[in-house]
Biopython code that builds the backbone (N, CA, C, O; Angstrom):
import numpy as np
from Bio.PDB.StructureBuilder import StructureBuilder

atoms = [
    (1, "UNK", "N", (7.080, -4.851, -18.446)),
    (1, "UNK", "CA", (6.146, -5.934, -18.198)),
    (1, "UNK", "C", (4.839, -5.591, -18.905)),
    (1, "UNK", "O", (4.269, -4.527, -18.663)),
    (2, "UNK", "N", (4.359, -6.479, -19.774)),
    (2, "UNK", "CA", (3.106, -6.208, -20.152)),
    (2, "UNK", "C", (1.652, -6.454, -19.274)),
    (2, "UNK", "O", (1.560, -7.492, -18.618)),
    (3, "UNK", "N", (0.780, -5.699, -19.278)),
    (3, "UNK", "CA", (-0.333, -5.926, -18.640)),
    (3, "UNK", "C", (-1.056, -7.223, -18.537)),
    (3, "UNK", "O", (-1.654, -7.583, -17.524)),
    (4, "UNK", "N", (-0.952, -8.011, -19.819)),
    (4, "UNK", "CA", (-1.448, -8.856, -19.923)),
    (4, "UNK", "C", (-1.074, -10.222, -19.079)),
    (4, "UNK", "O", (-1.661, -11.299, -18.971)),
    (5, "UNK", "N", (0.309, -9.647, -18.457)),
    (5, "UNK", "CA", (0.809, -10.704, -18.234)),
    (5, "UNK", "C", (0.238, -11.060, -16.471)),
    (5, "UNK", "O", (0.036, -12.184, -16.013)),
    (6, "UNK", "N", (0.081, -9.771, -15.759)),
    (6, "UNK", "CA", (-0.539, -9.515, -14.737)),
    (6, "UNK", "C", (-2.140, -10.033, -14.283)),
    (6, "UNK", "O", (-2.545, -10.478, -13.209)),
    (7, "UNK", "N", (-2.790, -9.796, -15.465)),
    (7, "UNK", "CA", (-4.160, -11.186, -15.282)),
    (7, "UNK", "C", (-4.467, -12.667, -15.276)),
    (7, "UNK", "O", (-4.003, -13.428, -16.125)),
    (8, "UNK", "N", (-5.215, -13.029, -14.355)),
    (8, "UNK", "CA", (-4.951, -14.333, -14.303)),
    (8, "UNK", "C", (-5.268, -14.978, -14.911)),
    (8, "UNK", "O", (-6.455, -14.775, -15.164)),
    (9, "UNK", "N", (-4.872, -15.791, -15.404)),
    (9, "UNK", "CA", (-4.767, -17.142, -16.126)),
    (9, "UNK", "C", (-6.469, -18.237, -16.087)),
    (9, "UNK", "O", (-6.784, -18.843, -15.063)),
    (10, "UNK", "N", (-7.231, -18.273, -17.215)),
    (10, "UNK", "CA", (-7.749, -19.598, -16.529)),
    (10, "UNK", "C", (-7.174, -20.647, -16.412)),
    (10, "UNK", "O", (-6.184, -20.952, -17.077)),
    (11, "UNK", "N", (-7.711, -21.366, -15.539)),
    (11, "UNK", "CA", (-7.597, -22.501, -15.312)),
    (11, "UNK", "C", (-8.098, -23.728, -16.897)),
    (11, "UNK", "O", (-9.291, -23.495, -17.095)),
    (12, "UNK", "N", (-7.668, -24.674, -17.801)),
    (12, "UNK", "CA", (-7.888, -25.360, -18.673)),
    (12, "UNK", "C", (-9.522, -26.213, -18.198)),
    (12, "UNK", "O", (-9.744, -26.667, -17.075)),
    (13, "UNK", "N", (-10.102, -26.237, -18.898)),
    (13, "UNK", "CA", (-11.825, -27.180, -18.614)),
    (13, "UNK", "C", (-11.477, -28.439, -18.677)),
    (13, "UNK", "O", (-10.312, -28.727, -18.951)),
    (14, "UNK", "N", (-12.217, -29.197, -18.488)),
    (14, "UNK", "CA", (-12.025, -30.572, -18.784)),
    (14, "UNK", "C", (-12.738, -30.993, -20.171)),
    (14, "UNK", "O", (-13.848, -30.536, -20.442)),
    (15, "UNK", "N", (-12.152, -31.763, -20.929)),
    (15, "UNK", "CA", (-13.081, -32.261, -22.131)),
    (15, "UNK", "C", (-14.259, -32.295, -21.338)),
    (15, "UNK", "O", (-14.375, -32.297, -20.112)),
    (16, "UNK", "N", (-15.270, -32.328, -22.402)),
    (16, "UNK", "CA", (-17.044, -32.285, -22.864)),
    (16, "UNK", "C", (-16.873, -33.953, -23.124)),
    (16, "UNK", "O", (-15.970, -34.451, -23.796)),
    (17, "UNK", "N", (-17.664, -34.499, -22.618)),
    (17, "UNK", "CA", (-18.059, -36.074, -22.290)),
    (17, "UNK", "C", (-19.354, -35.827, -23.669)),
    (17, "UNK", "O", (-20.534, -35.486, -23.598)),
    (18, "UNK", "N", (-18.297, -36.251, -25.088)),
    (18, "UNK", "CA", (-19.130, -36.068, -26.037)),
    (18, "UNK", "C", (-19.690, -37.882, -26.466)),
    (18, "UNK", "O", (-19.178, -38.390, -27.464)),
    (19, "UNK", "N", (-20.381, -38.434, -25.914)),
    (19, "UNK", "CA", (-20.884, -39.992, -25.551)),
    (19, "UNK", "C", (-22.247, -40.026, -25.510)),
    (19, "UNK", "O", (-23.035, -40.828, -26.012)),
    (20, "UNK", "N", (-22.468, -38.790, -24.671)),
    (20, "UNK", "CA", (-24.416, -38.868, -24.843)),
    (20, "UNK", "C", (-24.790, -37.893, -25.663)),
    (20, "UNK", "O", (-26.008, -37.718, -25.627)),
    (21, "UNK", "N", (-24.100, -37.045, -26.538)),
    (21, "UNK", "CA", (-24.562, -36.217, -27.749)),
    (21, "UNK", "C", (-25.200, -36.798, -28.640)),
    (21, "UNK", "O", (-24.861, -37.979, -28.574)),
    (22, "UNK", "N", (-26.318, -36.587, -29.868)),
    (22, "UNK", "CA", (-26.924, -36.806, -30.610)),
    (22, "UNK", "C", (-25.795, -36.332, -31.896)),
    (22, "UNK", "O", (-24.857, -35.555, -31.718)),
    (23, "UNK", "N", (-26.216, -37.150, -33.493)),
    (23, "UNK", "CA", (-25.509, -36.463, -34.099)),
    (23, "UNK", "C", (-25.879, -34.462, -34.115)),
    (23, "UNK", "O", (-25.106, -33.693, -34.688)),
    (24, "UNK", "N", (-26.627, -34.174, -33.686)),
    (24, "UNK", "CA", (-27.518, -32.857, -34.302)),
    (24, "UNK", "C", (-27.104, -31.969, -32.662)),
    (24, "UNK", "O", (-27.025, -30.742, -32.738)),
    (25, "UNK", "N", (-26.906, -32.515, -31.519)),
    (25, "UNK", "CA", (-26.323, -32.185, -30.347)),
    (25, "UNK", "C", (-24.688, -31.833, -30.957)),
    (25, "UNK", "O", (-24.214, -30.698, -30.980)),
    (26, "UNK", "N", (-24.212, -32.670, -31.276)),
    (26, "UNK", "CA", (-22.699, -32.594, -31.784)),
    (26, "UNK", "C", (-22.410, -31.333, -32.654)),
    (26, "UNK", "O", (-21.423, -30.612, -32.505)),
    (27, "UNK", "N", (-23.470, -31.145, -33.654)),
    (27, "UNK", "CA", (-23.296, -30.588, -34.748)),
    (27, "UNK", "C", (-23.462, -28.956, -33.897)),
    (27, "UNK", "O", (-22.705, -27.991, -33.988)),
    (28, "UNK", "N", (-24.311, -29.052, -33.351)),
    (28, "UNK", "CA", (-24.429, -27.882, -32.864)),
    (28, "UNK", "C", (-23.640, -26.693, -31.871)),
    (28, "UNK", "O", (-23.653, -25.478, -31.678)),
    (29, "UNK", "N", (-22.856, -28.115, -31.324)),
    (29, "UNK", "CA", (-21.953, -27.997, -29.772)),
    (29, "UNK", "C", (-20.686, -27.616, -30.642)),
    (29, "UNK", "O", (-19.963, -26.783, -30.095)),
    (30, "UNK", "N", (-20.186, -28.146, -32.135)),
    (30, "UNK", "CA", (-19.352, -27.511, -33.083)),
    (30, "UNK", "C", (-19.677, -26.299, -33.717)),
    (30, "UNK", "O", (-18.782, -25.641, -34.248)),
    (31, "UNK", "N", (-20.912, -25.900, -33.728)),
    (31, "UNK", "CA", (-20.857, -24.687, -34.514)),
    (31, "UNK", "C", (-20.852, -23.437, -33.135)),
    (31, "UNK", "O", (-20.888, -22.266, -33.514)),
    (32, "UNK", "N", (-20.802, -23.730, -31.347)),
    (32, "UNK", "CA", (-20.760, -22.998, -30.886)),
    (32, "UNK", "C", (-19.490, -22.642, -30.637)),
    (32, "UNK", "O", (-19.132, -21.593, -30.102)),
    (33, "UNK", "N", (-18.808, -23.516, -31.024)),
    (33, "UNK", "CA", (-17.004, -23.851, -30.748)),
    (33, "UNK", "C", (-16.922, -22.832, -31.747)),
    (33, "UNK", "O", (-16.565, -21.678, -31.514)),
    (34, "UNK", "N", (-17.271, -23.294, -32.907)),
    (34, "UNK", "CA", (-16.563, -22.653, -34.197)),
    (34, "UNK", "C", (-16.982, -20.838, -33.726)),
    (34, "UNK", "O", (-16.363, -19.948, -34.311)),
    (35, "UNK", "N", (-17.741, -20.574, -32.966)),
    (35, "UNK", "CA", (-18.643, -19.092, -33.001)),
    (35, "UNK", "C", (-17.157, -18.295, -31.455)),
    (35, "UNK", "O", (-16.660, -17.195, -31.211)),
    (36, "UNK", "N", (-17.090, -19.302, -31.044)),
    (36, "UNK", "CA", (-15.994, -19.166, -29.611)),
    (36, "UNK", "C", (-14.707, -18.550, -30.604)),
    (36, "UNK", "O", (-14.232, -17.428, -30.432)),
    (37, "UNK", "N", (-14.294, -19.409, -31.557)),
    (37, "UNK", "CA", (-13.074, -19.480, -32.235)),
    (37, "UNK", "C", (-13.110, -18.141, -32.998)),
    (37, "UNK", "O", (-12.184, -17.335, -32.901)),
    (38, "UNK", "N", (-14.152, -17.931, -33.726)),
    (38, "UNK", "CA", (-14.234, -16.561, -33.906)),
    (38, "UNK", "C", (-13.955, -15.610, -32.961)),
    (38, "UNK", "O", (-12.966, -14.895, -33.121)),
    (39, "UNK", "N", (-14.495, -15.512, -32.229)),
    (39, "UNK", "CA", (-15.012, -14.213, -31.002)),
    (39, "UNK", "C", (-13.511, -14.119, -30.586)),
    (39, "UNK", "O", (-12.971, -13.018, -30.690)),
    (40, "UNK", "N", (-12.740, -15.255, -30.091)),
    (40, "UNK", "CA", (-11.233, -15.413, -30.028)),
    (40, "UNK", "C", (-9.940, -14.387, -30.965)),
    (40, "UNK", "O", (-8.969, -13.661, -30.753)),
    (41, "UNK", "N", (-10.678, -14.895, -31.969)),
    (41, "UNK", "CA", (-9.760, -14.252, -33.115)),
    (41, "UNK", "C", (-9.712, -13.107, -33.644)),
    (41, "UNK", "O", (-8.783, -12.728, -34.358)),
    (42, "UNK", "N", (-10.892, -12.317, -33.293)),
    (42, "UNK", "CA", (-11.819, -10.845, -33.144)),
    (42, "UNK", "C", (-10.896, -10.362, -32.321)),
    (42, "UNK", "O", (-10.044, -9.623, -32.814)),
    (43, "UNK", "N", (-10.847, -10.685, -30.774)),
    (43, "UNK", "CA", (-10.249, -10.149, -29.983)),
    (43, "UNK", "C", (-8.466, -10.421, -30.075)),
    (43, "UNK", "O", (-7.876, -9.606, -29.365)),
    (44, "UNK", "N", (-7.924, -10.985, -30.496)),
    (44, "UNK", "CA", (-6.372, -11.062, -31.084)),
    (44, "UNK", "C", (-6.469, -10.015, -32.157)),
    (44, "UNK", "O", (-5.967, -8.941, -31.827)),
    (45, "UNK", "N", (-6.989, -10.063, -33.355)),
    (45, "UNK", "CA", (-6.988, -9.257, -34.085)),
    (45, "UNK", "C", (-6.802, -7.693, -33.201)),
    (45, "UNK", "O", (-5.774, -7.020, -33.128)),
    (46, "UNK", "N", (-8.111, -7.408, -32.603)),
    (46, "UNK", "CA", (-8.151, -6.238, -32.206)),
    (46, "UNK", "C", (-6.818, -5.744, -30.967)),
    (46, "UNK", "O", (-6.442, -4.618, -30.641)),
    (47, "UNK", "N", (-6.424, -6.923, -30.568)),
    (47, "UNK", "CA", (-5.143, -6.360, -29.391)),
    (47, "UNK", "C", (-3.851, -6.285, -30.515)),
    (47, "UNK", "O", (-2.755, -5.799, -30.234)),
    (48, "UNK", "N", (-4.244, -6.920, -31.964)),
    (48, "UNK", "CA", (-3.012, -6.398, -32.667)),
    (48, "UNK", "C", (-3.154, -4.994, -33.042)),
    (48, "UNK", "O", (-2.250, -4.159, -33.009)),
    (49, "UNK", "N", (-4.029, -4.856, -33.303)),
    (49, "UNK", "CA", (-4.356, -3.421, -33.830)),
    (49, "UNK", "C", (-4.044, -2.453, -32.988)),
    (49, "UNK", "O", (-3.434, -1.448, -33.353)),
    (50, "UNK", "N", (-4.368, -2.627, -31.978)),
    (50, "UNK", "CA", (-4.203, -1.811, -30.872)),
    (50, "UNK", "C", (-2.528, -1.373, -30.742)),
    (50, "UNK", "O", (-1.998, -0.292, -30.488)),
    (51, "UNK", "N", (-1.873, -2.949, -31.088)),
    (51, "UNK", "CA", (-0.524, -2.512, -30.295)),
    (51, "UNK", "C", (0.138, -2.412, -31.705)),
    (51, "UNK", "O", (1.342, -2.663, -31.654)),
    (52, "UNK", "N", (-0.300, -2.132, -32.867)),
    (52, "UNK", "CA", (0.792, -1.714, -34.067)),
    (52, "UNK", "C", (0.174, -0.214, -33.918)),
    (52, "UNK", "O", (0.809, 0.637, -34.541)),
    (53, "UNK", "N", (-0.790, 0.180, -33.303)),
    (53, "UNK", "CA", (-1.207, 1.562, -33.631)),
    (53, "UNK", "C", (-0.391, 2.095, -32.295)),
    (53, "UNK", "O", (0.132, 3.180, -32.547)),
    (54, "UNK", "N", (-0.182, 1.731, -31.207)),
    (54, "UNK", "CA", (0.533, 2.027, -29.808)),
    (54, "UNK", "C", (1.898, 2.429, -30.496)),
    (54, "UNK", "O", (2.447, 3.508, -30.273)),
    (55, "UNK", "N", (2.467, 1.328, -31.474)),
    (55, "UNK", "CA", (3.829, 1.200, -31.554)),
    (55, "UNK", "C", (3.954, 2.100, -32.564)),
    (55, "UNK", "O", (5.084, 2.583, -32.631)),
    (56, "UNK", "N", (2.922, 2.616, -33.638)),
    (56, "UNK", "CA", (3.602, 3.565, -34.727)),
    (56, "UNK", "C", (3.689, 4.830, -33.900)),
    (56, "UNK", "O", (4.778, 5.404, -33.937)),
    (57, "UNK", "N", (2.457, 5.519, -32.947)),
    (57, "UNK", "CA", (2.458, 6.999, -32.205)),
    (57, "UNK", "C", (4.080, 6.994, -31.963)),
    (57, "UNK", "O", (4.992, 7.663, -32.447)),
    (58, "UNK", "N", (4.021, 5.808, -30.876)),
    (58, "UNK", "CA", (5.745, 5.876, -30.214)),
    (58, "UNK", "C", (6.261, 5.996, -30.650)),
    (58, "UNK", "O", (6.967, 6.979, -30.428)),
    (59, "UNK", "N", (6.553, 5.116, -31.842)),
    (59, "UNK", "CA", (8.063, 5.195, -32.421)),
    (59, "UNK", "C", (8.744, 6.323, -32.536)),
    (59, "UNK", "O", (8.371, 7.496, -32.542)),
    (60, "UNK", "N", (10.106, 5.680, -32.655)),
    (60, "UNK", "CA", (11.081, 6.796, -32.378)),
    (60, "UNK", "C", (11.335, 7.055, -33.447)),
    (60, "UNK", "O", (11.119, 6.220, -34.325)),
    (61, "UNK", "N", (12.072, 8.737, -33.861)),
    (61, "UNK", "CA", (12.526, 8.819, -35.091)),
    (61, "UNK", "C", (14.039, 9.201, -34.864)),
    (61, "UNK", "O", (14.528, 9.907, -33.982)),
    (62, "UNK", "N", (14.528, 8.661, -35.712)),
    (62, "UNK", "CA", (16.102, 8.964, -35.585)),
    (62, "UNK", "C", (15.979, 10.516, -35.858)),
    (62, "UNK", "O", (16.986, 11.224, -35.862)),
]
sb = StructureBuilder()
sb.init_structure("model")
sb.init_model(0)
sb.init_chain("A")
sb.init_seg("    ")
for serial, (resi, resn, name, xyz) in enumerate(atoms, 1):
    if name == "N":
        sb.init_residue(resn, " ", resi, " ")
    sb.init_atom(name, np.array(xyz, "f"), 0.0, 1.0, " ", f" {name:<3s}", serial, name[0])
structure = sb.get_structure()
């Protein structure tokens, strides 16, 4: 079982009621998304790294 699987889950948000945004509100509320999407992909990256470096120590050798 992986660890990951043992933490909980969030819960999904509800859409952002994007209706009373400005264009320059919008623009901005996308570039914090886009900064999220990063920080996201940082941390995937780094749990790959983690687990190809886990998996070379282990490996087995015939």
């Amino acid at each position: 079982m992986d660890l990951e699987e043992l933490e909980p889950r969030a819960k999904p948000a509800k859409p952002t009621d994007l209706a009373p945004f400005s264009v320059a509100e919008l623009n901005d509320y996308i570039a914090r998304l886009e900064a999220e999407i990063a920080r996201a992909r940082q941390a995937i990256a780094a749990k790959s790294n983690h687990r190809a470096s886990a998996d070379a120590f282990f490996k087995k050798t015939p």
